[in-house]
C-alpha positions in Angstrom: 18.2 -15.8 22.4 19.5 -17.6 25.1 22.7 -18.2 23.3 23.3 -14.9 23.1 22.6 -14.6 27.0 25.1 -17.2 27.4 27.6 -15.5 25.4 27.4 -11.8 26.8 27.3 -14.3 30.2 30.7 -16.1 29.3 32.3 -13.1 28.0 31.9 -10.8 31.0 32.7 -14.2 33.6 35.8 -15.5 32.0 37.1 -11.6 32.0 35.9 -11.2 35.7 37.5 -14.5 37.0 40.8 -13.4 35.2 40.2 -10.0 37.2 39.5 -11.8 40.1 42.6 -14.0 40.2 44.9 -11.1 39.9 43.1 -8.3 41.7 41.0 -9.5 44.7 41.8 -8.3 48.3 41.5 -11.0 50.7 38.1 -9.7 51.8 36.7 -10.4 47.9 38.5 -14.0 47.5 36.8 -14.7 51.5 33.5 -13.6 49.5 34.3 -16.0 46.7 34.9 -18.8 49.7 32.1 -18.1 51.4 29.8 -18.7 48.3 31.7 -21.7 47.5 30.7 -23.1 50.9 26.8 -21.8 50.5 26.6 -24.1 47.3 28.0 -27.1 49.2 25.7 -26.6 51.9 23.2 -26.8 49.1 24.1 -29.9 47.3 21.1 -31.4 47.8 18.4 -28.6 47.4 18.0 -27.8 44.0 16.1 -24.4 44.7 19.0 -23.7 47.4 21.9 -24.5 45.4 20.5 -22.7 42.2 20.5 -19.2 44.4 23.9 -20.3 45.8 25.2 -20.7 42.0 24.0 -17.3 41.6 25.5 -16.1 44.0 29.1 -17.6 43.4 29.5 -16.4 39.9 28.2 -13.2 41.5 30.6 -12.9 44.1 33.6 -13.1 41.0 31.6 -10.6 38.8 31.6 -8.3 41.9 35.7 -8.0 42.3 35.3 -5.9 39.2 33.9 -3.2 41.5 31.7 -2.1 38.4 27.9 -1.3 39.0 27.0 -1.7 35.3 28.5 -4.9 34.3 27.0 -6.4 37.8 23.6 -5.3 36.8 24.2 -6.4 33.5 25.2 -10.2 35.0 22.6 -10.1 37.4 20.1 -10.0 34.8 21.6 -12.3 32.3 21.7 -14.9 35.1 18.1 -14.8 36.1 17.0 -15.2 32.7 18.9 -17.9 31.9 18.1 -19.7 35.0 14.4 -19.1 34.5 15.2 -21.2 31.3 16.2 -24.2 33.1 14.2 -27.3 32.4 12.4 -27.7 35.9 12.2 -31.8 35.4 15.9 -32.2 34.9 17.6 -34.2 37.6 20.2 -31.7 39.4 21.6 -34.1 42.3 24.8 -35.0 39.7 24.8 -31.7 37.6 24.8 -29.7 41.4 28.0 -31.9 42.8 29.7 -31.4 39.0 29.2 -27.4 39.3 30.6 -27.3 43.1 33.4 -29.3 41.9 34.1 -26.9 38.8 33.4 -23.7 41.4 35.9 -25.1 43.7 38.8 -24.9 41.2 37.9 -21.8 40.0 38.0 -20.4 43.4 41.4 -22.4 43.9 42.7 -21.0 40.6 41.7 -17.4 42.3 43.1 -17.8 45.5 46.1 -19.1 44.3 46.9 -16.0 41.5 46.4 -18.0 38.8 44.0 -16.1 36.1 45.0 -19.1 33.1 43.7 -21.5 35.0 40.7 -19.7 36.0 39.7 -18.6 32.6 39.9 -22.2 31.0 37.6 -23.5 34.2 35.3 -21.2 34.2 34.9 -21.7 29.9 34.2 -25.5 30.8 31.5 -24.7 33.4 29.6 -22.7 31.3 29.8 -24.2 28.3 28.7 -27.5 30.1 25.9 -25.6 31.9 24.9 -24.1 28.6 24.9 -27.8 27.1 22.9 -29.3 29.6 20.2 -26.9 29.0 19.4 -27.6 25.6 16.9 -29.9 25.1 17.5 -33.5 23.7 16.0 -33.9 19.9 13.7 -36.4 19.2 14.7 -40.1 18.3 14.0 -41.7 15.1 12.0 -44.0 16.9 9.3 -40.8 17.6 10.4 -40.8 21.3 11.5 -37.7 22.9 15.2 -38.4 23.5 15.0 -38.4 27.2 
């Protein structure tokens, strides 16, 4: 199930940051910034920069101007961050997701929705990766 919340997630992002890159006023792409620069100010807080997250790939979903699909995101996203392992180290995985957000908001600003789209499939493929839990060795450890 949360596969599928990952794939109704990456389908209406990737089509949202395309949006975004050709459509949003200057008010929407000084949105975008502005929750670029809430996750950077929350590097090092992993409750902090989780809502920041949020609130960055909100911020894109919301250039749509379309009350249904931001409902449907908003609820997609809190279920999938309720499934994120609680004991996982963030520091590095928080600096790689500012990183990735800050060319997708450069790929924005600058027009370009290509760029954008291929970005933003990275990010949440990786994210989606790094939730999965390691298998067991053959050893009988668990893997982590």
């Amino acid at each position: 199930t949360t596969a599928h919340l990952d794939q109704i997630r990456q389908f209406i992002e990737v089509g949202a940051v395309r949006q975004a890159a050709r459509e949003a006023s200057n008010l929407e792409v000084s949105q975008i910034h502005l929750a670029l620069q809430r996750c950077y100010a929350a590097l090092d807080s992993d409750s902090g920069f989780a809502r920041a997250d949020v609130d960055f790939h909100r911020s894109i979903v919301a250039v749509l101007r379309n009350p249904l699909i931001l409902e449907l995101h908003d609820r997609f996203v809190a279920g999938l961050l309720a499934g994120r392992p609680a004991d996982a180290p963030r520091a590095d995985r928080n600096r790689q997701s500012y990183d990735e957000h800050r060319q997708i908001f450069e790929a924005i600003a600058a027009g370009d929705g290509e760029s954008a789209m291929a970005v933003m499939e990275r990010h949440l493929a990786r994210a989606y990766r790094n939730r999965l839990p390691l298998p067991p060795r053959a050893d009988g450890t668990d893997g982590g």
